[in-house]
C-alpha positions as CSV (number, residue, x, y, z in Angstrom):
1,X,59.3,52.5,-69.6
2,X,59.9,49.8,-67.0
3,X,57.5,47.7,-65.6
4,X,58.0,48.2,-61.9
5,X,59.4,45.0,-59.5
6,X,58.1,45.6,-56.4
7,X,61.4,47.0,-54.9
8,X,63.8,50.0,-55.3
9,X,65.2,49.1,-59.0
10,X,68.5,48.7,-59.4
11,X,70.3,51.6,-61.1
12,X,67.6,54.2,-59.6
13,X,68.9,54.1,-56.5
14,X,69.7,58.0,-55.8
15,X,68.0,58.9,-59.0
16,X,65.1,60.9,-60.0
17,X,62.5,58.9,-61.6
18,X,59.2,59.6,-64.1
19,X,56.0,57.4,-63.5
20,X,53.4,55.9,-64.7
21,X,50.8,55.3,-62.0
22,X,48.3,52.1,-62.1
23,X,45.4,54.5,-62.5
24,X,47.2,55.2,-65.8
25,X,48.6,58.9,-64.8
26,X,51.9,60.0,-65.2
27,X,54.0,61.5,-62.5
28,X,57.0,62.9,-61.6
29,X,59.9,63.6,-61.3
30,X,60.4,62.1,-57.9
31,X,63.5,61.0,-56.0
32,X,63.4,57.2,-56.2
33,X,64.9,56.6,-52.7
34,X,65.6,58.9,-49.5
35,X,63.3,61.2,-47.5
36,X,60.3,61.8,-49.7
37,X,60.6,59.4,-52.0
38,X,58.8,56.6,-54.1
39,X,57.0,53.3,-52.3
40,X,57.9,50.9,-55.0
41,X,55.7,48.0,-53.0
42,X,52.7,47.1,-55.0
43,X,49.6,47.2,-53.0
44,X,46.4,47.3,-55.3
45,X,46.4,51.0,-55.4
46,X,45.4,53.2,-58.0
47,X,48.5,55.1,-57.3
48,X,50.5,52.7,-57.1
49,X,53.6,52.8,-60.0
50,X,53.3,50.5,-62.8
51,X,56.1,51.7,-64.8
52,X,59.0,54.1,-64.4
53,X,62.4,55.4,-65.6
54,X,65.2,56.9,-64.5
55,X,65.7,60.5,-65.5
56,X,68.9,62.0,-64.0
């Protein structure tokens, strides 16, 4: 897995991504960009994502 930047990764841009939430949960899949998608901005959250990686 892939630490996450801050921003919309390159190469998951119209992706499907699996997570791994600060709080330690995993997640997903989720669409990485669009309507519905991931907030890659890292605010203090619990739910924020730590890591990721692209799936499909």
């Amino acid at each position: 897995m892939i630490r996450n930047p801050g921003h919309l990764p390159r190469g998951a841009a119209n992706k499907r991504v699996r997570v791994i939430l600060a709080n330690g949960n995993p997640a997903g899949p989720w669409a990485a960009d669009g309507n519905g998608a991931c907030r890659w901005s890292r605010t203090g959250s619990p739910f924020d994502i730590d890591y990721y990686e692209v799936i499909a």
